[in-house]
C-alpha positions as CSV (number, residue, x, y, z in Angstrom):
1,X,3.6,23.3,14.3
2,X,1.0,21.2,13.2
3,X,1.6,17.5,12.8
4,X,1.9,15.9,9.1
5,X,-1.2,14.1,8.2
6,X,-1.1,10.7,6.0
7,X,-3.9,8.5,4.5
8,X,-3.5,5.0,4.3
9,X,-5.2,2.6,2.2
10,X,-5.7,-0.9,2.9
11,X,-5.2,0.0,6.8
12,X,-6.9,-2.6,8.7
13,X,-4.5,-5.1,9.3
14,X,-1.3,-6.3,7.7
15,X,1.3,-4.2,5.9
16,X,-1.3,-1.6,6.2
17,X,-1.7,-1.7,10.0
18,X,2.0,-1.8,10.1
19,X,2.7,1.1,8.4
20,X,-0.1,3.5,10.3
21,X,1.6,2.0,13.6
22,X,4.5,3.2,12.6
23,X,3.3,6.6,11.4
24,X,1.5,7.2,14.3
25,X,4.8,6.6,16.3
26,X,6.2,9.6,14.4
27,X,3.7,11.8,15.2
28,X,1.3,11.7,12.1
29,X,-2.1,12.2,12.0
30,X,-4.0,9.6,9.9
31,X,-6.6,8.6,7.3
32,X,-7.0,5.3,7.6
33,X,-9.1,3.5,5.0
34,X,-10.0,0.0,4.0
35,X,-12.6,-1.9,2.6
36,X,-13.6,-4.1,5.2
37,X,-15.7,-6.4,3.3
38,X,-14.5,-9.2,1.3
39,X,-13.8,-9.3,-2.6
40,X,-16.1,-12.4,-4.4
41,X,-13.2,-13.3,-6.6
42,X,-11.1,-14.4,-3.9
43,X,-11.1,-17.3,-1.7
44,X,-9.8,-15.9,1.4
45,X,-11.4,-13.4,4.1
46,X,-10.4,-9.7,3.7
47,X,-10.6,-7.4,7.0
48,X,-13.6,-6.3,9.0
49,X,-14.7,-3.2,10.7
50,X,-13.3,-4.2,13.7
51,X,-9.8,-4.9,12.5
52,X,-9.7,-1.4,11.6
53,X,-11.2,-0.1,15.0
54,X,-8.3,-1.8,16.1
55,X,-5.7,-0.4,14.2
56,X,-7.3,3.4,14.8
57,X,-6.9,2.2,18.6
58,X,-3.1,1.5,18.5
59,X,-2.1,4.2,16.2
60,X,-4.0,6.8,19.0
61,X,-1.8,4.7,21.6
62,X,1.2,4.9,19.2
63,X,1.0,8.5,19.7
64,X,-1.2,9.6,16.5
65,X,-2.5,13.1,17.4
66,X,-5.9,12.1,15.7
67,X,-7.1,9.2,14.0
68,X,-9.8,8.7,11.2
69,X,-11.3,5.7,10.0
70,X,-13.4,5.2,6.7
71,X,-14.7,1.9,5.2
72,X,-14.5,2.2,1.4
73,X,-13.2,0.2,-1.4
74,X,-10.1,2.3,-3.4
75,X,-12.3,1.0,-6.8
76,X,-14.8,3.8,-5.7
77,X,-13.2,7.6,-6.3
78,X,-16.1,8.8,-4.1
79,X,-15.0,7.4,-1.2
80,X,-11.3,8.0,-1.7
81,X,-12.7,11.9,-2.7
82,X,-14.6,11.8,0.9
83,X,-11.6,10.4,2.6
84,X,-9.5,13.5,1.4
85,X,-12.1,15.6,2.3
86,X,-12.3,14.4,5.9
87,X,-8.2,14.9,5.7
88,X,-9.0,18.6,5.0
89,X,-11.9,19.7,7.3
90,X,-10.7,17.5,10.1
91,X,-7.0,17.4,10.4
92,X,-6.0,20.3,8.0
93,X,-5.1,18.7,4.7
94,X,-2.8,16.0,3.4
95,X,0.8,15.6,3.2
96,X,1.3,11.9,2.2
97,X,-0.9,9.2,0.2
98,X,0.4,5.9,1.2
99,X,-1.3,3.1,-1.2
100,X,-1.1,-0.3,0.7
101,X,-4.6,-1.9,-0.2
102,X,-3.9,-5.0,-2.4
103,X,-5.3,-8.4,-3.0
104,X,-3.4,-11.6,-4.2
105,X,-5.4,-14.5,-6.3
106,X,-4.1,-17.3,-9.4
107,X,-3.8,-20.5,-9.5
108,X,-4.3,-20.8,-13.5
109,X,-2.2,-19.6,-16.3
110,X,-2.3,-16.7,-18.0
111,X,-4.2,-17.7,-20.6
112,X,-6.6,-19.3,-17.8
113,X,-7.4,-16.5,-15.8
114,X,-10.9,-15.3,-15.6
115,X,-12.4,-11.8,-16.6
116,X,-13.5,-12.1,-12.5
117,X,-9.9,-12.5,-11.3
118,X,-8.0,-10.0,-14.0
119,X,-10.7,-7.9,-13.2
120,X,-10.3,-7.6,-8.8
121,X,-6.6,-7.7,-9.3
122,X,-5.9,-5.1,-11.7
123,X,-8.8,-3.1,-10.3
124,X,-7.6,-3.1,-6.4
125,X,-3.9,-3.2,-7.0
126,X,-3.4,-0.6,-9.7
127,X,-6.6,1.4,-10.6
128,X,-7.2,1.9,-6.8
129,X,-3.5,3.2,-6.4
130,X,-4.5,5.8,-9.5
131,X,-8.0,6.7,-7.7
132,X,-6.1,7.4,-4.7
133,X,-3.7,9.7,-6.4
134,X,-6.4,11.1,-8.4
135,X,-8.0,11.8,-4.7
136,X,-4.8,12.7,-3.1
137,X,-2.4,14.8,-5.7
138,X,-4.8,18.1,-5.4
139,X,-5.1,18.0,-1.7
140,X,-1.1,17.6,-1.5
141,X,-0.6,20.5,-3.7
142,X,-2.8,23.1,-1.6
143,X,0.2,23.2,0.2
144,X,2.1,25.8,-0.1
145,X,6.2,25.6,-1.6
146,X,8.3,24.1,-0.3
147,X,6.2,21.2,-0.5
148,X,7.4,18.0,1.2
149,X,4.4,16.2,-0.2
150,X,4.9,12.3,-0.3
151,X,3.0,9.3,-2.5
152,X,4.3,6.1,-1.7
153,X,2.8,2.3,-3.3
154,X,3.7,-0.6,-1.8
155,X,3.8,-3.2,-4.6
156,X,5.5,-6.5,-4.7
157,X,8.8,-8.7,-5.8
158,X,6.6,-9.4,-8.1
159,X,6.3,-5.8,-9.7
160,X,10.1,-6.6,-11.2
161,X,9.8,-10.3,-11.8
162,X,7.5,-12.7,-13.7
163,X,5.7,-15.7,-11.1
164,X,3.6,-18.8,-12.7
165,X,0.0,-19.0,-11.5
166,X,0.1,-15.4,-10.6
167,X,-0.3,-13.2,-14.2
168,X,-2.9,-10.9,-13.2
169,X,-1.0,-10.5,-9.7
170,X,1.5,-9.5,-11.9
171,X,0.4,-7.7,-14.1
172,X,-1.3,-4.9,-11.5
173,X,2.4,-5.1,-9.9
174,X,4.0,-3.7,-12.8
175,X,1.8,-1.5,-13.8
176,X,1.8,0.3,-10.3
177,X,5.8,0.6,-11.0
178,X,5.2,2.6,-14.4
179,X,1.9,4.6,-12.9
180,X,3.9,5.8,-9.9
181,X,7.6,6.5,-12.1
182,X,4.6,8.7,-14.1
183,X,3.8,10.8,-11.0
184,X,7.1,11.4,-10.1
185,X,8.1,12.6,-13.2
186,X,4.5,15.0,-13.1
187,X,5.4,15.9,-9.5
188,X,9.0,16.5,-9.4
189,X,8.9,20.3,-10.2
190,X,6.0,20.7,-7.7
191,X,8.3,19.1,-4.6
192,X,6.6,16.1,-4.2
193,X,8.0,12.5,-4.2
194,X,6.5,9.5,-5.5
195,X,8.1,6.1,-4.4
196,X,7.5,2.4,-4.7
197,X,7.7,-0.1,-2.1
198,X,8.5,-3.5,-3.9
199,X,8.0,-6.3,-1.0
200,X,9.4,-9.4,-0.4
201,X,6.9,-12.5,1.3
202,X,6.1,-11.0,4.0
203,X,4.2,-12.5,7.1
204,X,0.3,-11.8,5.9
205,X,-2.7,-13.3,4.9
206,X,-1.7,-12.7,1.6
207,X,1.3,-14.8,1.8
208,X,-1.1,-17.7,3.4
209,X,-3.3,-17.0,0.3
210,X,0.0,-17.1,-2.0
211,X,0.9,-20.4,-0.3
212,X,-2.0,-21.9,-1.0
213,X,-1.8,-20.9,-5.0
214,X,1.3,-23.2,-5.0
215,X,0.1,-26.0,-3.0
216,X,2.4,-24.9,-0.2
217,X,2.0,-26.3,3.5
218,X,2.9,-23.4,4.8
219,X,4.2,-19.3,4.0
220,X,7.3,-20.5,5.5
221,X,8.2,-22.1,2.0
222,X,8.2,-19.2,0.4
223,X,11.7,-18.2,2.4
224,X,14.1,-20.3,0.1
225,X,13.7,-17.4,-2.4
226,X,15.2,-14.9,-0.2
227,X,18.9,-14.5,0.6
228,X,18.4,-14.2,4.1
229,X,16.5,-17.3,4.6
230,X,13.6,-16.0,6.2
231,X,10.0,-14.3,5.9
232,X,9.9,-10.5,6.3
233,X,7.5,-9.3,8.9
234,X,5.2,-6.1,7.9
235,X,7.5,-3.9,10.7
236,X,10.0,-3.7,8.0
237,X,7.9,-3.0,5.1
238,X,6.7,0.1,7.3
239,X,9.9,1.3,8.3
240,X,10.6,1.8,4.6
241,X,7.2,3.8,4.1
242,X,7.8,5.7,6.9
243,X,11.5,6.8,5.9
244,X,9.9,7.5,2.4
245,X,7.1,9.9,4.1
246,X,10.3,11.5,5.8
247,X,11.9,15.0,4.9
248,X,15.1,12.3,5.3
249,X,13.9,11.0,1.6
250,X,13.8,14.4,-0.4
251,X,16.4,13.4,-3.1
252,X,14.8,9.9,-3.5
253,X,11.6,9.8,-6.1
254,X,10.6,7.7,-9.5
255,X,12.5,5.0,-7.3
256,X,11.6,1.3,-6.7
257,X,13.0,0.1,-3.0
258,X,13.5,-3.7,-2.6
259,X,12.4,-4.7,0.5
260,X,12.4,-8.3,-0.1
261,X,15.7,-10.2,1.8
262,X,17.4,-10.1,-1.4
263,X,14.9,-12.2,-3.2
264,X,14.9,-10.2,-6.6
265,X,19.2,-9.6,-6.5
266,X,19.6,-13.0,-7.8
């Protein structure tokens, strides 16, 4: 039987990374996909090429049957469109879209923000989850019923809560929540699931960037908010994902899984 094959945004390092180790580890084949370059509105460095020849690296060790890499930004459909493609002619098509790439940036209030920071977050975070469904959803239904097709987002807390200094961040969050509850409601008679992801602070650069938005000396900070007093590493976001992509998940879609050490129970 030939193994399932995923594609990954936002693969090169972090929750993304995490999540195609840990694919790999069950066998998938993978699309992995990340920009690689870094984003002018934000002040911190996103991933380069080689973080992502690293990742393709340790998913083949992993145990990833085969592995493929593409540098694009998820604000460009042709790129997403060629990374489907290259999920068709080279590993047989596509049974999971798995929409990790985000990007974190405030420091103002709402009213504050500029048209150059609204503008990266809600185009990375939610309009490059919709272009990689857009890419995706065909692809996953060339295959035939029963479909176990699988889109999963990984959002934030912050997709079911309100943070200061962080309304565009927001924003994007919630909106992925509403985009993806669409799609499963779209999907639902054609056997695939659509699931969110809704992280707590997890060990990233993005949490060092998050830090820095509230003046923080360090991510470790950000673990008061949580019930179990500590900061989540990416290995548990991606053994959420990886249930999700599982034929273990088939009665779970339209859902929202906290992931987040009991930070949004309060």
């Amino acid at each position: 039987m030939t193994a399932p094959v995923a594609l990954v945004t936002g693969a090169a390092r972090g929750i993304g990374a995490s999540v195609s180790r840990r694919l790999a580890a069950d066998g998938w084949q993978l699309v992995l996909f990340d920009s690689c370059a870094d984003e002018p509105a934000l002040p911190y460095a996103l991933a380069r090429p080689e973080d992502l020849a690293a990742v393709v690296a340790q998913c083949l060790e992993a145990g990833a049957p085969e592995v493929v890499s593409i540098v694009g930004d998820v604000r460009d459909q042709a790129a997403l469109d060629r990374a489907v493609v290259r999920a068709h002619d080279d590993l047989g098509g596509l049974d999971a879209a798995v929409a990790v790439a985000g990007v974190i940036g405030g420091g103002d209030p709402a009213w504050e923000t500029s048209d150059e920071m609204w503008e990266a977050m809600l185009g990375v975070n939610v309009t490059g989850v919709w272009r990689l469904v857009r890419a995706a959803v065909p692809e996953l239904l060339r295959r035939p019923m029963p479909r176990t097709g699988r889109v999963v987002a990984v959002a934030s807390a912050g997709a079911v809560v309100g943070l200061p200094k962080l309304a565009a961040y927001v924003a994007s969050k919630h909106a992925v929540v509403g985009l993806v509850r669409s799609i499963a409601a779209e999907l639902g008679p054609e056997g695939v699931t659509a699931n969110v992801i809704a992280p707590g602070s997890t060990r990233t650069e993005m949490l060092t960037a998050s830090a820095a938005v509230y003046g923080l000396a360090a991510p470790d900070e950000f673990a008061v908010h949580h019930l179990d007093p500590r900061l989540l590493d990416p290995e548990e976001i991606a053994e959420a994902v990886a249930w999700l992509c599982s034929p273990g998940s088939s009665g779970v879609t339209g859902a929202v899984l906290p992931v987040d050490a009991g930070m949004t129970s309060r």
